[in-house]
Structure formats: C-alpha cells, structure tokens
PASEBA-1860 file (N, C-alpha, C; in nm, 3 decimals):
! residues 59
1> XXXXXXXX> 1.098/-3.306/-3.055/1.156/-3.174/-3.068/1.077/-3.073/-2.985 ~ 1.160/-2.990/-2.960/1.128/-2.861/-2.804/1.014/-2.763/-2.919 ~ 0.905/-2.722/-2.944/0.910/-2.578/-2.954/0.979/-2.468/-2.950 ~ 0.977/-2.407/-3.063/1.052/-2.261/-2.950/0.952/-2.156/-2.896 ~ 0.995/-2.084/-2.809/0.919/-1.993/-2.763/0.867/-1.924/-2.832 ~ 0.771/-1.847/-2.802/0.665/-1.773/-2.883/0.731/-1.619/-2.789 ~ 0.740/-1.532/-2.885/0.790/-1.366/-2.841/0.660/-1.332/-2.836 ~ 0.699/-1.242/-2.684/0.569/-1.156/-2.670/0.593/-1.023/-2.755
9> XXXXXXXX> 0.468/-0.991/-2.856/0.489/-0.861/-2.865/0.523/-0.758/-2.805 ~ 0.604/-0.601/-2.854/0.580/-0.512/-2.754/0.454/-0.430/-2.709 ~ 0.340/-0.475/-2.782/0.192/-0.426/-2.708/0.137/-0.453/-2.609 ~ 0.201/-0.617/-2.613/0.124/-0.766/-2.503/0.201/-0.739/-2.395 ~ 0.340/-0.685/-2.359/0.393/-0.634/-2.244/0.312/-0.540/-2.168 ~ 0.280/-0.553/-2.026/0.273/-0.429/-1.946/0.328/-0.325/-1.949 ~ 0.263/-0.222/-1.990/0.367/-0.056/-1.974/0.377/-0.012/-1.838 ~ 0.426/0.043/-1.829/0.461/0.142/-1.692/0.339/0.257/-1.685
17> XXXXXXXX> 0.270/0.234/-1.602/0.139/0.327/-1.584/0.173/0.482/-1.530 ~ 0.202/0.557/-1.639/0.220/0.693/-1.624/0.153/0.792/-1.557 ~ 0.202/0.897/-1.461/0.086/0.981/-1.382/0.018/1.061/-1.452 ~ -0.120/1.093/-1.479/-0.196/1.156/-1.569/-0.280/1.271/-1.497 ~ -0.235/1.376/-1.534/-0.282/1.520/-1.435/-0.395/1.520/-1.387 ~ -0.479/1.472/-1.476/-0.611/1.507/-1.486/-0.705/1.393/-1.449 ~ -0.608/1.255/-1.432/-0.693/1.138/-1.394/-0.661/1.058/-1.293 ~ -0.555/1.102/-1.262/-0.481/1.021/-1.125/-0.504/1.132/-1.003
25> XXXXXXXX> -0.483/1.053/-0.882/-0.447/1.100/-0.766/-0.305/1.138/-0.770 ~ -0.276/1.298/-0.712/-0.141/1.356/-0.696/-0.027/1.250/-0.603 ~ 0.072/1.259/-0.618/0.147/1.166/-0.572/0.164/1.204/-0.403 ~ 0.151/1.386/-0.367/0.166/1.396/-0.267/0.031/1.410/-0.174 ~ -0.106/1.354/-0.276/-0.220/1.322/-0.170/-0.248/1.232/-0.128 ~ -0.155/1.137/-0.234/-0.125/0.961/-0.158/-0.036/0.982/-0.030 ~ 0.093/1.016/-0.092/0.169/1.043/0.040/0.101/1.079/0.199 ~ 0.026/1.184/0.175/-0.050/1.253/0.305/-0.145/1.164/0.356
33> XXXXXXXX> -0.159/1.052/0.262/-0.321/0.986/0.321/-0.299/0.854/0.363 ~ -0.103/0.813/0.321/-0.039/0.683/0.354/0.044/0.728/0.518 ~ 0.095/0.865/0.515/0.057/0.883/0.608/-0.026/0.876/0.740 ~ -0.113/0.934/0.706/-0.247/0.944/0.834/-0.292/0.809/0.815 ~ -0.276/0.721/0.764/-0.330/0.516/0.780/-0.204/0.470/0.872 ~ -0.098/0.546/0.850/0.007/0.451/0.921/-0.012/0.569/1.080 ~ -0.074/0.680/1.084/-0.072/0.759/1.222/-0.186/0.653/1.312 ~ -0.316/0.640/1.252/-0.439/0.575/1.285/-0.379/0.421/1.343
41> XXXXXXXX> -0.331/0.355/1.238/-0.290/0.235/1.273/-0.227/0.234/1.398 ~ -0.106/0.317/1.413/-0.039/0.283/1.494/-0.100/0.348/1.678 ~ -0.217/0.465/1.642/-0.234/0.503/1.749/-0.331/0.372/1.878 ~ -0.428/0.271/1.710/-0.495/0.186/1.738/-0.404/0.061/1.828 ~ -0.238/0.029/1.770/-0.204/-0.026/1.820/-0.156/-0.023/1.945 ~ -0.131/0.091/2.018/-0.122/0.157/2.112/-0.225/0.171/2.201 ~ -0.358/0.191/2.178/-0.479/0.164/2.238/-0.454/0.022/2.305 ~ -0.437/-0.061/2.187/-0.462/-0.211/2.239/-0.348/-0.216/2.290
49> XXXXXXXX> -0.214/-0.209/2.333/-0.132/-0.208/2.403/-0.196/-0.152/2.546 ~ -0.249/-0.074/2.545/-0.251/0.011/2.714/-0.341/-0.088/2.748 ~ -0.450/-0.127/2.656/-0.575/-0.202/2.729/-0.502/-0.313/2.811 ~ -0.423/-0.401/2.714/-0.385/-0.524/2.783/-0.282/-0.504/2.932 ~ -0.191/-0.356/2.912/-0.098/-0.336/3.027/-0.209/-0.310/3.154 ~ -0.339/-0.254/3.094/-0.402/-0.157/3.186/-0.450/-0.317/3.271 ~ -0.497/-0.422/3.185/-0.575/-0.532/3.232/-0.472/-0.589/3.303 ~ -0.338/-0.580/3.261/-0.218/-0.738/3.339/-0.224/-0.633/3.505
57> XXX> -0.238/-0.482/3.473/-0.196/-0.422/3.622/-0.265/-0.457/3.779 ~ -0.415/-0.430/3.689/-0.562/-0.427/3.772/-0.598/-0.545/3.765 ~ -0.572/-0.652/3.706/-0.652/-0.787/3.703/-0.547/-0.852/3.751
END
C-alpha cells in the first residue's frame, strides 16, 4: 500500500517576501543600479568589440 502524502502546513510554505520600508532596498534604487550594470556591461562589451575589429583591421 502507497502512503499518502503528508500536507505541508501553511507555515512550512514560503511566503512572498514583502517590501519593508525600513529594511529593504527601494525598488527604484534597484531599478537605477540594474540599470547602470546593464550600461557598464554593455559599454565593456563594446570595448571588446572595437579591440578585436581594431586588431582584424591593423593585423
């Protein structure tokens, strides 16, 4: 014979992690700072783009 499942309590569930004024980061200083990682990133990828065009031109 099968077992039956065992119910998870509703404590033992994960809650939904609520924004807390006073203890979280603002949602729009993440925004600004997911931002400027994706400006950086992409200027880096662009660097390494010119290097290699700059190398296929001159080499």
């Amino acid at each position: 014979m099968a077992e039956p499942q065992k119910r998870s309590s509703h404590t033992t569930l994960k809650r939904r992690q609520r924004f807390h004024r006073k203890r979280d980061v603002r949602p729009a200083v993440l925004a600004k700072a997911d931002r400027l990682v994706v400006r950086f990133a992409a200027a880096i990828g662009l660097g390494f783009l010119a290097v290699i065009i700059l190398q296929s031109v001159l080499g």
